[in-house]
C-alpha positions as CSV (number, residue, x, y, z in Angstrom):
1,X,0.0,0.0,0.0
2,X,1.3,3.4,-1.1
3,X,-1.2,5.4,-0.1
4,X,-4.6,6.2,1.5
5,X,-7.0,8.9,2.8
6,X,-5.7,10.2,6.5
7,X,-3.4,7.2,7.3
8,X,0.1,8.6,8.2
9,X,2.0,5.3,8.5
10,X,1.7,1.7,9.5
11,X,2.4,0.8,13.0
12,X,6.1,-1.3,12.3
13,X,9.1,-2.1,13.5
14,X,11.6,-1.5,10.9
15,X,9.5,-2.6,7.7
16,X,7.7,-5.2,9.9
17,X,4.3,-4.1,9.9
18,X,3.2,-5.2,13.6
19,X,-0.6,-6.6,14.8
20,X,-2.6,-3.7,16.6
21,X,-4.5,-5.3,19.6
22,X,-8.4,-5.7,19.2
23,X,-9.0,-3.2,22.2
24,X,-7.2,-0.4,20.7
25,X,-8.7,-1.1,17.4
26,X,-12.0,-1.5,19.3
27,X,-11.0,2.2,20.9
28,X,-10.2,3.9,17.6
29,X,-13.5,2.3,16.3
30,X,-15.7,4.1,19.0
31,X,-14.4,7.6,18.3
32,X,-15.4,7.3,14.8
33,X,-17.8,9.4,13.2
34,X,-20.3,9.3,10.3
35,X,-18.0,10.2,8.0
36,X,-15.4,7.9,9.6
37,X,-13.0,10.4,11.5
38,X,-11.6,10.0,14.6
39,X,-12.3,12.1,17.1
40,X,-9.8,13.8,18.9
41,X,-9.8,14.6,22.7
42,X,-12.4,13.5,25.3
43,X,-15.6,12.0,23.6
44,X,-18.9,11.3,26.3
45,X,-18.4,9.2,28.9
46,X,-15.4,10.4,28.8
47,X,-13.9,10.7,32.5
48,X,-12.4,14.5,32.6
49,X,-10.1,16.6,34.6
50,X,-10.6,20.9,34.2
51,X,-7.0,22.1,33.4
52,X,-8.0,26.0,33.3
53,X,-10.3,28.3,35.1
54,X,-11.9,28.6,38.5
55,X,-13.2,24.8,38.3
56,X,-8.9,24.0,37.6
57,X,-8.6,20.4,39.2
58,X,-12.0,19.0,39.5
59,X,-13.0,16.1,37.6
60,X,-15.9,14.7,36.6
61,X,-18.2,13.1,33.3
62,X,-18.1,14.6,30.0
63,X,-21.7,14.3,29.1
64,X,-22.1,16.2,25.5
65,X,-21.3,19.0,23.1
66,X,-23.2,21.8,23.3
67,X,-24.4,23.1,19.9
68,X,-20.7,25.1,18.8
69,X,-18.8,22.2,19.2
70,X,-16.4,24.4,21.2
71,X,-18.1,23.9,24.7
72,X,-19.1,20.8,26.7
73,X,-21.5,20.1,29.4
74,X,-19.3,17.9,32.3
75,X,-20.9,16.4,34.9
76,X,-18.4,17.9,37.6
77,X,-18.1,15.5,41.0
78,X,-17.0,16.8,44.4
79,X,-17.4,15.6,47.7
80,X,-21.4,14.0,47.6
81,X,-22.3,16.9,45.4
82,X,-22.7,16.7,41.6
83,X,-23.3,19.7,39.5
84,X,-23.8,19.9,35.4
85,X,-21.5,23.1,34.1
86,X,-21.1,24.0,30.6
87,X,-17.5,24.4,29.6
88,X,-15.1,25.8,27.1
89,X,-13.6,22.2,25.7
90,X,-10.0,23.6,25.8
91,X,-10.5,23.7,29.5
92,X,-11.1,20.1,29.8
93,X,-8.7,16.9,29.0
94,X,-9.5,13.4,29.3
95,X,-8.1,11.4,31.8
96,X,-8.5,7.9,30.0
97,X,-7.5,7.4,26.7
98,X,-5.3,10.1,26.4
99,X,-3.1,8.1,24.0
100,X,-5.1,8.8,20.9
């Protein structure tokens, strides 16, 4: 293969392309969209850690995008209290999966 749409490279070792376990595949799978992108950064579900602002270090539940894409409603946790806050999504970073 010389080519194709969005692929970078093979995973390898020197020209030895290498097998890619199921659950990653599985992982890349899930981030998928319609148009069969992957997603990049937390997704819902996603368990989330807020790196900037006055919420800085409280964690909690990405639950959706808001319409513009460039906010997020997290489902924040703190001690036996849970509160929804919209979000800029630069403020947030996943805490799982962060290897995509």
């Amino acid at each position: 293969m010389r080519w194709a749409i969005g692929v970078k490279d093979i995973v390898r070792s020197g020209e030895v392309p290498l097998p890619v376990d199921e659950a990653i595949i599985r992982m890349i799978r899930a981030r998928m969209d319609e148009a069969g992108c992957v997603r990049i950064g937390p997704s819902p579900g996603d368990e989330v850690e807020v790196v900037e602002g006055p919420l800085r270090g409280l964690r909690g539940i990405l639950e959706r995008e808001v319409g513009d894409r460039e906010r997020v409603i997290v489902l924040l946790t703190a001690i036996e209290y849970q509160a929804r806050v919209v979000i800029e999504r630069r403020a947030v970073r996943a805490i799982v999966g962060e290897w995509i």
